[in-house]
N, CA, C and O atoms as a MOPAC input file, in Angstrom:
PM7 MOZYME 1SCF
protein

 N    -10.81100 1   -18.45800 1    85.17200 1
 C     -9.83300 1   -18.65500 1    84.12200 1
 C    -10.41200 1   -18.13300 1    82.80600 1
 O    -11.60300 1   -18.35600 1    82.58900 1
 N     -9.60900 1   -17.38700 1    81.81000 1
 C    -10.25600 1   -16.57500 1    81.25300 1
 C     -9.95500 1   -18.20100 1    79.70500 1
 O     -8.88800 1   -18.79500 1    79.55300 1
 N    -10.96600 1   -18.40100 1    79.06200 1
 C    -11.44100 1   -18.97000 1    78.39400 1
 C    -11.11600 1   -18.36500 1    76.61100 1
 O    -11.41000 1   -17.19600 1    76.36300 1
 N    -10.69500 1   -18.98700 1    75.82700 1
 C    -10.49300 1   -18.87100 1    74.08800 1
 C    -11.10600 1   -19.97300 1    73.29200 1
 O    -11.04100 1   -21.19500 1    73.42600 1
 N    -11.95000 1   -18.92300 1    72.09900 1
 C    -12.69600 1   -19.91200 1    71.87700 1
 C    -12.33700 1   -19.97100 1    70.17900 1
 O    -12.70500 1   -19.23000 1    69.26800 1
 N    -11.40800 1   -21.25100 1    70.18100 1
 C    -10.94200 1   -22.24500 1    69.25400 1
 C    -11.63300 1   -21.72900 1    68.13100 1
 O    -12.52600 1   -21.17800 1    68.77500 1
 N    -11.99500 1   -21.40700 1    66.61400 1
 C    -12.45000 1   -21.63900 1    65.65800 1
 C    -12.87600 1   -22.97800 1    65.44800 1
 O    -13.97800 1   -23.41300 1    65.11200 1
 N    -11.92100 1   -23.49200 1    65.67800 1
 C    -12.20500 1   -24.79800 1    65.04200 1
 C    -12.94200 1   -26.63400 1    66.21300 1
 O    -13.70900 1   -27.58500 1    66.06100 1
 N    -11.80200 1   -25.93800 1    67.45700 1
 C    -11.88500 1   -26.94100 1    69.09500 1
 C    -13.43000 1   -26.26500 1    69.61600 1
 O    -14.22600 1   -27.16300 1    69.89400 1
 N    -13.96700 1   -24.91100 1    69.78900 1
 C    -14.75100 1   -24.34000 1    70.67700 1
 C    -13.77600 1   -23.89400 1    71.61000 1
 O    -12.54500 1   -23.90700 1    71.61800 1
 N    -15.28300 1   -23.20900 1    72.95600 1
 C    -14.21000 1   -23.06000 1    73.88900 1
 C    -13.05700 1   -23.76800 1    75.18500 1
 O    -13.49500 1   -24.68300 1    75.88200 1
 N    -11.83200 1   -23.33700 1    75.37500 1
 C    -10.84800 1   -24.14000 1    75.63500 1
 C    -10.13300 1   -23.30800 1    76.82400 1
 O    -10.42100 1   -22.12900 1    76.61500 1
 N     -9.55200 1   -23.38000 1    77.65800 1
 C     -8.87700 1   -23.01700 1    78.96300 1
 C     -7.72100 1   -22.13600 1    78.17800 1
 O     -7.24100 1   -22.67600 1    77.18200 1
 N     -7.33600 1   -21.10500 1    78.46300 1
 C     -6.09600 1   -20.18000 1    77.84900 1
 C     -5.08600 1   -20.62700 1    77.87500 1
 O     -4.29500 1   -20.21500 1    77.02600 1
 N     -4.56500 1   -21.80000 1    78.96000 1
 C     -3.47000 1   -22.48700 1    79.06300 1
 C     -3.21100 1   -23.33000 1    77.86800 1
 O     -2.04100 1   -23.70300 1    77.78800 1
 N     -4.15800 1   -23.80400 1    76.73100 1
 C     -4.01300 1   -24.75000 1    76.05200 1
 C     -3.66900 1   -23.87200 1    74.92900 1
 O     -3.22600 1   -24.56500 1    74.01300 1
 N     -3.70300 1   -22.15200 1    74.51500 1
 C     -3.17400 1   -21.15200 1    74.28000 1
 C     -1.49800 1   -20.33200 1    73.87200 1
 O     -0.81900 1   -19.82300 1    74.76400 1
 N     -1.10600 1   -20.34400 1    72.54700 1
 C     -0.39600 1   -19.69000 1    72.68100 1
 C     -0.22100 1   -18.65100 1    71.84100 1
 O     -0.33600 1   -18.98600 1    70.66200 1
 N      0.11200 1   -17.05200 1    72.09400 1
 C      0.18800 1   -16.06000 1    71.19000 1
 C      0.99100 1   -15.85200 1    70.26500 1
 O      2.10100 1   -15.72600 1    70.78300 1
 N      1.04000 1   -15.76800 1    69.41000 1
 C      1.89600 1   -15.92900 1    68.13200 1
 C      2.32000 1   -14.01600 1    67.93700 1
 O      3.35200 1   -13.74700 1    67.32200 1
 N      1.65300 1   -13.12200 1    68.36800 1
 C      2.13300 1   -11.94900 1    68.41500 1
 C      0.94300 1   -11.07900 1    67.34800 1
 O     -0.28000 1   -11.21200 1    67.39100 1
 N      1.72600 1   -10.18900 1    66.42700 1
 C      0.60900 1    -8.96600 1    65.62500 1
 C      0.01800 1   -10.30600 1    64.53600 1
 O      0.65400 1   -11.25000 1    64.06700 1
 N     -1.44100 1    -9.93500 1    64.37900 1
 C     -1.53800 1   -10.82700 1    63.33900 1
 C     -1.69500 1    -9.29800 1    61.88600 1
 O     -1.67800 1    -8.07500 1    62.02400 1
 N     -1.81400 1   -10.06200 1    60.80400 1
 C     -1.68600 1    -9.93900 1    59.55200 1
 C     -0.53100 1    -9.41100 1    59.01300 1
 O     -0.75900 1    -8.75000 1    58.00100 1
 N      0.52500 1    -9.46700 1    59.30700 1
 C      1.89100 1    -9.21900 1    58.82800 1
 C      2.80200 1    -9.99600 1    58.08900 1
 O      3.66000 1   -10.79900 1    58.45500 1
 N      2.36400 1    -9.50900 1    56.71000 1
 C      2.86800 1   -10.00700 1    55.51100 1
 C      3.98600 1   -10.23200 1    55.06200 1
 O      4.65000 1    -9.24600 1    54.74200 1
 N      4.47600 1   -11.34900 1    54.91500 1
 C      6.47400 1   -11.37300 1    54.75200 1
 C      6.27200 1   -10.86800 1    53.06300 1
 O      5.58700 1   -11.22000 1    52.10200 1
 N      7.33700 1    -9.80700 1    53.37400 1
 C      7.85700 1    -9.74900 1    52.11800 1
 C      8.25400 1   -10.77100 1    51.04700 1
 O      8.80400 1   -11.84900 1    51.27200 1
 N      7.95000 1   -10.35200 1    50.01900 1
 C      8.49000 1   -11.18700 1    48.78200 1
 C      9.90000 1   -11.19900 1    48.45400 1
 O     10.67700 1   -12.13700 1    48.63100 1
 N     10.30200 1    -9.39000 1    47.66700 1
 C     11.64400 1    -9.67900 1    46.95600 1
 C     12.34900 1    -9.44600 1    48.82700 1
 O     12.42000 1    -8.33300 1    49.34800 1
 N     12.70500 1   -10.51700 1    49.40900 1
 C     13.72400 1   -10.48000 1    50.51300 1
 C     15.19100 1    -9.56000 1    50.06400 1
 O     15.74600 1    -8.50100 1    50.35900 1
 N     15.37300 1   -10.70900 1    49.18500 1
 C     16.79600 1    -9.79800 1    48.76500 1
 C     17.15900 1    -8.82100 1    48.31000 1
 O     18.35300 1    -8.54700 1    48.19200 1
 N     16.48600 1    -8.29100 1    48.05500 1
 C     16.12500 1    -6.35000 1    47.50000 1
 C     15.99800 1    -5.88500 1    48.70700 1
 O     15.91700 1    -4.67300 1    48.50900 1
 N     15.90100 1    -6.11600 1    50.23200 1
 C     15.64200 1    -5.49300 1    51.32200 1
 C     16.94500 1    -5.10100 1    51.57300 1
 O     17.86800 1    -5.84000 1    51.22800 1
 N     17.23500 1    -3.61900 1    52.34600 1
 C     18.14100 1    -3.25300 1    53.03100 1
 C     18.04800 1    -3.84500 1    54.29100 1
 O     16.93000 1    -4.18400 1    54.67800 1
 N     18.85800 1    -3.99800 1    54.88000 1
 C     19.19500 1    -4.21900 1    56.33600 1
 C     17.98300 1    -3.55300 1    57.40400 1
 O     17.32800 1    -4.31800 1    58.11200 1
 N     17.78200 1    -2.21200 1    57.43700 1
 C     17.25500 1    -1.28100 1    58.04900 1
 C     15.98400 1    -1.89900 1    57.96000 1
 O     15.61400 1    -2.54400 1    58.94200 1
 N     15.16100 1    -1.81600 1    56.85600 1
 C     13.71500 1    -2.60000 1    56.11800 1
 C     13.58200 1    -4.23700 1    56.53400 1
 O     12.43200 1    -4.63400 1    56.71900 1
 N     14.64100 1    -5.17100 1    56.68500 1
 C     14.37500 1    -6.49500 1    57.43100 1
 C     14.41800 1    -6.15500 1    58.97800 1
 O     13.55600 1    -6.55100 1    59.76200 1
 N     15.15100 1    -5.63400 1    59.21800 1
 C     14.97900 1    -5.27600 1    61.02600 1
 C     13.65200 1    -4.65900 1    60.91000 1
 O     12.87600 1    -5.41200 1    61.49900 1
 N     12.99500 1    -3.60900 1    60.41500 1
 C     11.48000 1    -2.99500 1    60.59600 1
 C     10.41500 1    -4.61800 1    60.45200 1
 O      9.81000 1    -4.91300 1    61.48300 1
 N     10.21100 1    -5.69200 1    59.07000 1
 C      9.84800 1    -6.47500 1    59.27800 1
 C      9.82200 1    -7.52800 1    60.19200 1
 O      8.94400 1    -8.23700 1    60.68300 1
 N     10.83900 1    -7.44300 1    60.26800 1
 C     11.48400 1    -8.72400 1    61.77100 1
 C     11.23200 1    -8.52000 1    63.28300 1
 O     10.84600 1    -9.17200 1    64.25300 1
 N     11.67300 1    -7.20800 1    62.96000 1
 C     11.42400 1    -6.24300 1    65.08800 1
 C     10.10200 1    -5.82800 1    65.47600 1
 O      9.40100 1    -6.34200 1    66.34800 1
 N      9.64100 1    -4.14200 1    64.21300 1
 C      8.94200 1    -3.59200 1    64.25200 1
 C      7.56300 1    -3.99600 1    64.52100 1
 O      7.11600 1    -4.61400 1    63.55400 1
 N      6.81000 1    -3.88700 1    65.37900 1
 C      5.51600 1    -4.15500 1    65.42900 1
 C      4.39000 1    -3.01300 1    66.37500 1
 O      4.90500 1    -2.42500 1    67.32600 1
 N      3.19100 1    -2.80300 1    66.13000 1
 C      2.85600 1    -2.06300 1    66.41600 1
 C      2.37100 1    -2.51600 1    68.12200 1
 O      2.37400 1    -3.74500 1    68.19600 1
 N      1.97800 1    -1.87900 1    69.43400 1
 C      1.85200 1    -2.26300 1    70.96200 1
 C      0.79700 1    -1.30200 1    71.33300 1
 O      1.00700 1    -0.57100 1    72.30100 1
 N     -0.48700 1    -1.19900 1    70.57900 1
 C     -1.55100 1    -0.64300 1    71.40200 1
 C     -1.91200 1    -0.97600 1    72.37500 1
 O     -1.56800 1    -1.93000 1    73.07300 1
 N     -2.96700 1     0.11500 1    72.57400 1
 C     -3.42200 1     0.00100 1    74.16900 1
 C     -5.30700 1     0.17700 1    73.76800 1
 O     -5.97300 1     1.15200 1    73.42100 1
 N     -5.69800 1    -1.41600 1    74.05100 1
 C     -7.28700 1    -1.60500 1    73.26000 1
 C     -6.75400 1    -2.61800 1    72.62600 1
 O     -5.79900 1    -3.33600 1    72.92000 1
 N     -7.76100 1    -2.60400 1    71.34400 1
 C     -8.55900 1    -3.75100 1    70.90900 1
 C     -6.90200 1    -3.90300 1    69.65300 1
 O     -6.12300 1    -2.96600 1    69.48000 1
 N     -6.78500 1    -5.08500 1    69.07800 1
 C     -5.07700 1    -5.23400 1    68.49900 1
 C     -5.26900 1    -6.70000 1    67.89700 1
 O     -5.45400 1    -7.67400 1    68.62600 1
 N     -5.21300 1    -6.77100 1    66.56000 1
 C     -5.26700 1    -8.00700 1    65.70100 1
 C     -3.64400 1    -8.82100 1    65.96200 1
 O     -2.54800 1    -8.43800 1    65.55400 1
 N     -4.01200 1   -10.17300 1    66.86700 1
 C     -3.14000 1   -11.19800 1    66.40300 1
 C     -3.49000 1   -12.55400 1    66.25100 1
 O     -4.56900 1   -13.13900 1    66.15700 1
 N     -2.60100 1   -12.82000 1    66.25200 1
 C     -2.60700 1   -14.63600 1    65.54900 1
 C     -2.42900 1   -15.37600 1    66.84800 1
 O     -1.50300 1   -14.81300 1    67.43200 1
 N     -2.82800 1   -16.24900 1    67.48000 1
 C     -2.87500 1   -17.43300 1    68.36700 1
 C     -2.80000 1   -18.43100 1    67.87600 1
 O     -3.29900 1   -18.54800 1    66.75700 1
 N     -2.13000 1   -19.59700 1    68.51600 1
 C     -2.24400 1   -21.32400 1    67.97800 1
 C     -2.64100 1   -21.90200 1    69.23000 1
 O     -1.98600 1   -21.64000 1    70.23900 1
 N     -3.74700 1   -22.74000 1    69.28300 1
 C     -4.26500 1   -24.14700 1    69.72700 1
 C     -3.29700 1   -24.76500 1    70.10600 1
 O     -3.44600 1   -25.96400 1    69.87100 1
 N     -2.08000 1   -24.46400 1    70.73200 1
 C     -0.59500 1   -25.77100 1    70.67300 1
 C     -1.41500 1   -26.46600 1    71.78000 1
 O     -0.35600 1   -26.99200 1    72.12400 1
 N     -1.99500 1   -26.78700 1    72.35100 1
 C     -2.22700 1   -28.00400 1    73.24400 1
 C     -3.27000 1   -28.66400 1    72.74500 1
 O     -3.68200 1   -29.62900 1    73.38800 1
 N     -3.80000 1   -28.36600 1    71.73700 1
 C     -5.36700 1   -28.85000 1    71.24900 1
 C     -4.97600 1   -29.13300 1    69.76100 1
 O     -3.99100 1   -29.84800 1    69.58100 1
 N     -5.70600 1   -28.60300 1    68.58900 1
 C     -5.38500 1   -29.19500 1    67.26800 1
 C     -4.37800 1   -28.54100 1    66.73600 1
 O     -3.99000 1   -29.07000 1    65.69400 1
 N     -3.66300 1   -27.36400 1    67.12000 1
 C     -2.56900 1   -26.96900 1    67.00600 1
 C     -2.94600 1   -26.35300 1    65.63800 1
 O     -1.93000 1   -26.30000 1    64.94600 1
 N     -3.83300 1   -25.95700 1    65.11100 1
 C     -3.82700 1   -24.49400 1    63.98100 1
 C     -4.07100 1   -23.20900 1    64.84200 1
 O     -4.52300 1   -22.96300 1    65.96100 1
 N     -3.42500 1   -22.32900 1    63.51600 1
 C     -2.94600 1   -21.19900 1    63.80200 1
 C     -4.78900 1   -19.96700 1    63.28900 1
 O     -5.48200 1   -19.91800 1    62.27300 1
 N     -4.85400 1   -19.18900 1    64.73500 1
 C     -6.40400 1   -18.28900 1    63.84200 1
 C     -5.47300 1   -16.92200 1    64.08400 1
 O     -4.33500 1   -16.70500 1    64.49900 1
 N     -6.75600 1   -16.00500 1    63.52200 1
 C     -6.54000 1   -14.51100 1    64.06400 1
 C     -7.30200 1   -14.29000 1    65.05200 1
 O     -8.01900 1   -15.23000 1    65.39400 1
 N     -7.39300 1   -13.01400 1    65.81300 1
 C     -8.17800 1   -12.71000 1    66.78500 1
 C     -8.02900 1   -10.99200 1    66.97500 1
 O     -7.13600 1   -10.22500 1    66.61400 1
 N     -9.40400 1   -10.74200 1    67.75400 1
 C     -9.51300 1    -9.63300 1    68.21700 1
 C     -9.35000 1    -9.53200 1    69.39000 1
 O    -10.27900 1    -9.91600 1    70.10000 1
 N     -8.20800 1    -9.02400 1    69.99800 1
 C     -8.08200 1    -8.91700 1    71.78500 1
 C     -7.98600 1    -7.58800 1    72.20500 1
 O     -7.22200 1    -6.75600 1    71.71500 1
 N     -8.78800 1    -7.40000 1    73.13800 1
 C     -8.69700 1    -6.15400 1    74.04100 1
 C     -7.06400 1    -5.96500 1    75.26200 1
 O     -6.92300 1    -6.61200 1    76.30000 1
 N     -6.38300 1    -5.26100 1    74.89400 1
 C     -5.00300 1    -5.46200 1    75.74300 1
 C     -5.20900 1    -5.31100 1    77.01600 1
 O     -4.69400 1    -6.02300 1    77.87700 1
 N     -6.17500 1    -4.13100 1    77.28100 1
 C     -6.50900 1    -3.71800 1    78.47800 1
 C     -7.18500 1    -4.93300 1    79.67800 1
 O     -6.77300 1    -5.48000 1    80.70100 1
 N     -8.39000 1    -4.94800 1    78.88700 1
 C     -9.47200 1    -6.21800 1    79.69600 1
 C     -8.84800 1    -7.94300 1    79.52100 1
 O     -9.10000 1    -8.91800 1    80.23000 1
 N     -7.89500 1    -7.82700 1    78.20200 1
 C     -7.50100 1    -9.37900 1    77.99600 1
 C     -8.82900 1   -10.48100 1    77.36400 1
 O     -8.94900 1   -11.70400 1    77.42100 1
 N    -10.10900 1    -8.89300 1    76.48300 1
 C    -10.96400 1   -10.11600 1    76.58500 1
 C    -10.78000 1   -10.25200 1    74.88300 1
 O    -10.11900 1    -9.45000 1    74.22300 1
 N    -11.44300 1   -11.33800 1    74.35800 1
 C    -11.19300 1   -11.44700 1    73.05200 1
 C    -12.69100 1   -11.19900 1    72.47500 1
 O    -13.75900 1   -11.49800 1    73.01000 1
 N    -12.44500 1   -10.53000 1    71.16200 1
 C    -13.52100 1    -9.81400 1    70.76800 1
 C    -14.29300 1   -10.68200 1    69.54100 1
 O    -15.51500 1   -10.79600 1    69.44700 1
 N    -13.44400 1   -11.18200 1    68.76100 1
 C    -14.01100 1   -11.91500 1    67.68400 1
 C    -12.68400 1   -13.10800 1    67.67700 1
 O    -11.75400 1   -12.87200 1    68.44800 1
 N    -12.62400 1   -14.14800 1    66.96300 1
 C    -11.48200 1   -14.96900 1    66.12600 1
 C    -12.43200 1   -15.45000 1    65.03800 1
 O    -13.65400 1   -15.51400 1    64.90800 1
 N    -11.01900 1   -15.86200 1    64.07600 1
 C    -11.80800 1   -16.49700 1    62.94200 1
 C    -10.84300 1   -17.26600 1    62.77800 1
 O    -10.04800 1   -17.41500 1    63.70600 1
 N    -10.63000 1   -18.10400 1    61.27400 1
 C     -9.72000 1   -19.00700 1    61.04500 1
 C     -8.82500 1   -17.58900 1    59.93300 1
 O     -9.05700 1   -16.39300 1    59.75800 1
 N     -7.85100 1   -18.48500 1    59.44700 1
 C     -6.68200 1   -17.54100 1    58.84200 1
 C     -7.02700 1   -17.94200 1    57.37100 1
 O     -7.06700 1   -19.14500 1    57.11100 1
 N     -7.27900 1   -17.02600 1    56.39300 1
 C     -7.28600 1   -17.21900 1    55.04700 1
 C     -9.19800 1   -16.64700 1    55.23600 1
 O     -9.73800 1   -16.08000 1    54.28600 1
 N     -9.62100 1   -16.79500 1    55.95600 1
 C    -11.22200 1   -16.12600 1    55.99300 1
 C    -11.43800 1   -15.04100 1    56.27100 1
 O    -10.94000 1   -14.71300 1    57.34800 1
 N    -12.24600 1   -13.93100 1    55.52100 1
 C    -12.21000 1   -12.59300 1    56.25500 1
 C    -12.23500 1   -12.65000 1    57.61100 1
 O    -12.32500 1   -13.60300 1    58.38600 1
 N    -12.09800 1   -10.92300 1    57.85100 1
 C    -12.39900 1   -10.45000 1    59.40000 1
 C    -14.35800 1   -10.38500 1    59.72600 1
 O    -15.33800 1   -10.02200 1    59.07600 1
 N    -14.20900 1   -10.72900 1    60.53500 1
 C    -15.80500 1   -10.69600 1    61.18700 1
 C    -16.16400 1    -9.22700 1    60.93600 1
 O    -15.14500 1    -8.53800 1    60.88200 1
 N    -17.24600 1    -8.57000 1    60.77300 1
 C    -17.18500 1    -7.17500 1    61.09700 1
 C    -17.28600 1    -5.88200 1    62.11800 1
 O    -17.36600 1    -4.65600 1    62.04700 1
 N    -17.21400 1    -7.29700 1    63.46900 1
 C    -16.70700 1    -6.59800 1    64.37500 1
 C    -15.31600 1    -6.41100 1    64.53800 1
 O    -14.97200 1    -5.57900 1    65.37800 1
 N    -14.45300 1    -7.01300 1    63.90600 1
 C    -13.22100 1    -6.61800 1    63.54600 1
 C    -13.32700 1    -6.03800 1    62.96400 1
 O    -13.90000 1    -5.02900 1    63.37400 1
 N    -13.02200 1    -6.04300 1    61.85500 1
 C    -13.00900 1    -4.26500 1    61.16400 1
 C    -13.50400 1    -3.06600 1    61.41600 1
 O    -13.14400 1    -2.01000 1    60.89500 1
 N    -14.46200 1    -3.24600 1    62.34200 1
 C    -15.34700 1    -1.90100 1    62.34800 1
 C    -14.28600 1    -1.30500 1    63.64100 1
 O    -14.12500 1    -0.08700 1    63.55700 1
 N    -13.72000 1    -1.81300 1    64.53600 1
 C    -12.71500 1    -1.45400 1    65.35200 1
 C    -10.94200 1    -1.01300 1    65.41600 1
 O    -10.42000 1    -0.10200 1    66.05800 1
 N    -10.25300 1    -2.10100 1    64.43300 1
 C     -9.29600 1    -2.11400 1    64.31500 1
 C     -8.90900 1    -1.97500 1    62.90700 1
 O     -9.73100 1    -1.67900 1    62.04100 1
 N     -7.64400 1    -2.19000 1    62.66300 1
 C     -6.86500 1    -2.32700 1    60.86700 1
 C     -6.50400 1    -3.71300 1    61.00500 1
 O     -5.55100 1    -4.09100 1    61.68700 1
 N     -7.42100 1    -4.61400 1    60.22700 1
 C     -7.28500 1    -6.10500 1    60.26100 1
 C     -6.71100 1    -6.29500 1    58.75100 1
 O     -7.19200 1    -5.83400 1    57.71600 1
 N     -5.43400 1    -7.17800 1    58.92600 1
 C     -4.73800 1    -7.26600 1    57.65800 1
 C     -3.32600 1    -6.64400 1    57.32100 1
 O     -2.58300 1    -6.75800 1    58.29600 1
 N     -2.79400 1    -6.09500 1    56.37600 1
 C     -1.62900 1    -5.89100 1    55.84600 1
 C     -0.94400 1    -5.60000 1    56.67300 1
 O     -1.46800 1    -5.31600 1    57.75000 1
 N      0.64500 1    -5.53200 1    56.53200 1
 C      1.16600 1    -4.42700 1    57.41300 1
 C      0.80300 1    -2.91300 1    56.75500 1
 O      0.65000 1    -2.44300 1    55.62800 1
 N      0.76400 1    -2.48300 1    58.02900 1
 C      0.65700 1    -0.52600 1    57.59500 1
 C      1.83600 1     0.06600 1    56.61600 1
 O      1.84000 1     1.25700 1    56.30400 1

C-alpha cells in the first residue's frame, strides 16, 4: 500500500488520503471583471502532465489539513510535501513550477 506522509500526522495509509487536484492555483481577485471565457479557464482549465506535477492533498481521515505535494504521475510516488503557506522544498522547485497559475 503505497503510503503519504502527512506534514503534520507522519506517515499514513493513502486511503486516509484525498487529492484536492493542481496545487498553487490562485483565485482571482477582481471576479467580476472576469469574462465568462477567463472563469471557465480558472474553474476548468488545469494543466495534466506526465511526471512529477504540484498538488494539494487533505488528511480527510486524519487531521484533515490541506498540504502541497510533489507527485510523480507515472510511478504515483510522492517526491516532497510541505504544509501550505511554507515555501517549496528545493526539490520541488528544482523539478517543477511550484506556485502561481502560469
Amino acid at each position: 500500500m503505497l503510503q503519504v506522509n502527512c506534514p503534520w500526522c507522519g506517515l499514513r495509509a493513502e486511503t486516509e488520503f484525498t487529492c484536492g487536484g493542481e496545487g498553487g492555483i490562485v483565485r482571482p481577485t477582481a471576479t467580476e471583471a472576469m469574462t465568462d471565457a477567463q472563469w471557465g479557464d480558472y474553474v476548468f482549465m488545469r494543466r495534466n502532465p506526465k511526471g512529477l506535477h504540484h498538488e494539494q492533498w487533505r488528511h480527510s481521515s486524519g487531521c484533515g489539513r490541506w498540504f502541497n505535494a510533489l507527485r510523480d504521475t507515472v510511478s504515483y510516488r510522492f517526491e516532497a510535501v510541505w504544509k501550505i503557506g511554507e515555501p517549496a522544498p528545493a526539490a520541488a522547485t528544482a523539478h517543477v513550477h511550484v506556485g502561481g497559475a502560469q
